[in-house]
N, C-alpha and C positions, 0 to 999 in steps of 0.2 A: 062364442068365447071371445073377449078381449079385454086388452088393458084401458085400462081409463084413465091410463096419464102416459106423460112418455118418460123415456128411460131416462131416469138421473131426477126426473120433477121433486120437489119439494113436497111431502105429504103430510097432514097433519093426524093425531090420533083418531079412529074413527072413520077414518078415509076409504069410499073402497076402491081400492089398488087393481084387484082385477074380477070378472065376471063369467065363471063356468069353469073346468075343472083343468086343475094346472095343482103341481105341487106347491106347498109354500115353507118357507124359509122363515128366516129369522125377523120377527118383530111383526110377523102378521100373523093371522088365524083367520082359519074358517069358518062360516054358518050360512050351510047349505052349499047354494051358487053364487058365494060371495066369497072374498078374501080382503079382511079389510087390514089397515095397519094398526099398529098398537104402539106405536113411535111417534115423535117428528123427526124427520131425516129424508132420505135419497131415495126415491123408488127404484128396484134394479131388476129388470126383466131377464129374462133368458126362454129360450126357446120350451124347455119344462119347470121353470120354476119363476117364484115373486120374493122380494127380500126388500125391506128395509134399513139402509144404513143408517143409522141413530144419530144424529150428529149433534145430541150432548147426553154421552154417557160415560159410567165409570169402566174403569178396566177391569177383562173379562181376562183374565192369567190363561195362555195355552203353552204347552210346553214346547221348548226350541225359540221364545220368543226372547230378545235381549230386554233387558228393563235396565234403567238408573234407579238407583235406589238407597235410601239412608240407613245406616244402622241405627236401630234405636234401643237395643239391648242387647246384653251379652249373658249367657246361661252356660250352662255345663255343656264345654265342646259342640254349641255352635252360637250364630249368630241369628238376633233377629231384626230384622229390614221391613221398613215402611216402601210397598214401589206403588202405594194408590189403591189396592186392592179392597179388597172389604176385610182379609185379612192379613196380621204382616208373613214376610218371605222366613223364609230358613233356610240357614247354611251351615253344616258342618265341616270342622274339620279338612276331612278327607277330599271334599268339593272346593277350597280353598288351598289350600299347600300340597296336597297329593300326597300325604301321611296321615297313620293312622292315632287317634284319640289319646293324648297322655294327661291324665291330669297334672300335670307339672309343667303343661304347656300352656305359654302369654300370651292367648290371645291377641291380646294387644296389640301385640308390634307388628301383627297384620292389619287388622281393623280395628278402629277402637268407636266407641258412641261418638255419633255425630258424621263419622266419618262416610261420603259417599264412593258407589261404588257403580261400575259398570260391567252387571253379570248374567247369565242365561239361567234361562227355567228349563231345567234339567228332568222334571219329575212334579207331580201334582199328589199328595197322600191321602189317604183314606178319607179324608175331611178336607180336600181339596185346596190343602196350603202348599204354595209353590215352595218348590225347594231349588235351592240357588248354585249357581257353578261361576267361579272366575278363575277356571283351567283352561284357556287358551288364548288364541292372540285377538289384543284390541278390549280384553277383558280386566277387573280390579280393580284398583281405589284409584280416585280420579285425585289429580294432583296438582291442574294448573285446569282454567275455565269456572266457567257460571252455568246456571241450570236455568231454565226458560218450561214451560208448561202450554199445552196445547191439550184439545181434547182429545184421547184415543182415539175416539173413533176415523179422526182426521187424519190419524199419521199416513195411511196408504198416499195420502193426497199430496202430504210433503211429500214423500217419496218420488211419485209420480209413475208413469209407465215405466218398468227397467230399471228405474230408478234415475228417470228423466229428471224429473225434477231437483230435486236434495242434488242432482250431479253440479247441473246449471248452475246453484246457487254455490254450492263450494268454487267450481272453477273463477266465477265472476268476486267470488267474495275474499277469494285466498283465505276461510276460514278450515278448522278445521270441526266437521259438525258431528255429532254421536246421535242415534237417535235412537229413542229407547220407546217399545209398542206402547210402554204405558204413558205416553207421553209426554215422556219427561225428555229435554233434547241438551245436550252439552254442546256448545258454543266455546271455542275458543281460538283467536287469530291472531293475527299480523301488530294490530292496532286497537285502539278502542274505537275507532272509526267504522273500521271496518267489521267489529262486532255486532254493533248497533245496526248494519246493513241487514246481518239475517236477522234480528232481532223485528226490524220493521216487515221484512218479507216474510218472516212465520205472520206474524201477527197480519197479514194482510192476505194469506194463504186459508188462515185459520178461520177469517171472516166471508171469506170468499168460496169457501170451499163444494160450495154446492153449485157455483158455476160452472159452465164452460168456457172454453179459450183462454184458462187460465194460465200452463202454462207462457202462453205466449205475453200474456196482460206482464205477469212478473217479469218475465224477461225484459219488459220494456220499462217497467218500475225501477229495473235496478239501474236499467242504465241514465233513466232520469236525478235516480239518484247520485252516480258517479260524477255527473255533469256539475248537478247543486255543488260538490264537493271540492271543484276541483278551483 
């Protein structure tokens, strides 16, 4: 029994990841005494199991996950939201204002088309369309900021351990940043200077992401950065 690459290596589809009997995870399968991948992405070992992280895929909705996300239609008492999915989000009512359905009631003057929003997947239905909530804090229609795109699979990496990462880059950036699993991240700060800072560090997070010593690489980008700026 063993791995044939090491933890985190880069695998291509068709790869075999590992050799003899071990469970397998997401994005590989077995045949026989083999487990090959079915991705390109991150190999991730564990003591009983192999997984491939994907590192370009679409968003896979699990519920308790925060998303950004656009209205893009309005129907009878509730809303419907594009957050990347395969299919769009839904929101009623009752997940939005914390009252129940009147037809007499405007929509509107909560969310209207176009308008985006920063809300949790509360519920997945029968047909696995996420159902939407902006009942609590840090949640609703965003009102000031710009929207930036990374791929899902990546966010854990912005994030970081603990949330090492996404910490670093707020302290250093005085931004203040949203970050939504579907990858969607709202960005908005001090300056336009200082916007543009995580702007280059996602986008340098996002390309990099299958390295190591990352964290500390960024830390040192920004401060190269600061330097250019000053």
């Amino acid at each position: 029994m063993s791995a044939n690459f090491q933890d985190r290596d880069l695998v291509l589809p068709g790869d075999v990841v590992y050799e003899g009997r071990i469970r397998t995870g997401e994005n590989t399968y077995r045949n026989q005494d083999q487990v090959y991948a079915t991705r390109l992405g991150l190999v991730n070992y564990t003591p009983d199991n192999v997984l491939v992280v994907a590192l370009s895929a679409g968003y896979n909705p699990l519920v308790g996950d925060v998303v950004i996300g656009k209205v893009v239609d309005i129907d009878l008492g509730e809303w419907k939201i594009d957050i990347g999915a395969q299919t769009s989000a839904v929101m009623g009512i009752p997940d939005a204002v914390d009252r129940p359905f009147r037809t007499e009631y405007v929509m509107t003057r909560v969310l209207d088309i176009g308008d985006t929003l920063v809300a949790k997947i509360v519920d997945l239905d029968r047909r696995r369309t996420p159902v939407l909530s902006i009942l609590g804090p840090g949640l609703g229609r965003v009102t000031d900021g710009f929207i930036i795109h990374i791929t899902p699979s990546k966010i854990p990496r912005l994030i970081g351990k603990k949330g090492s990462m996404i910490n670093m880059i707020i302290r250093e950036t005085g931004c203040r940043v949203v970050i939504g699993q579907n990858g969607c991240i709202l960005v908005s700060g001090p300056n336009r200077e200082r916007e543009e800072m995580v702007v280059k560090v996602v986008t340098k997070i996002e390309l990099e992401a299958h390295t190591s010593g990352l964290t500390n690489r960024v830390q040192e980008y920004l401060r190269q950065i600061k330097e250019r700026s000053r």
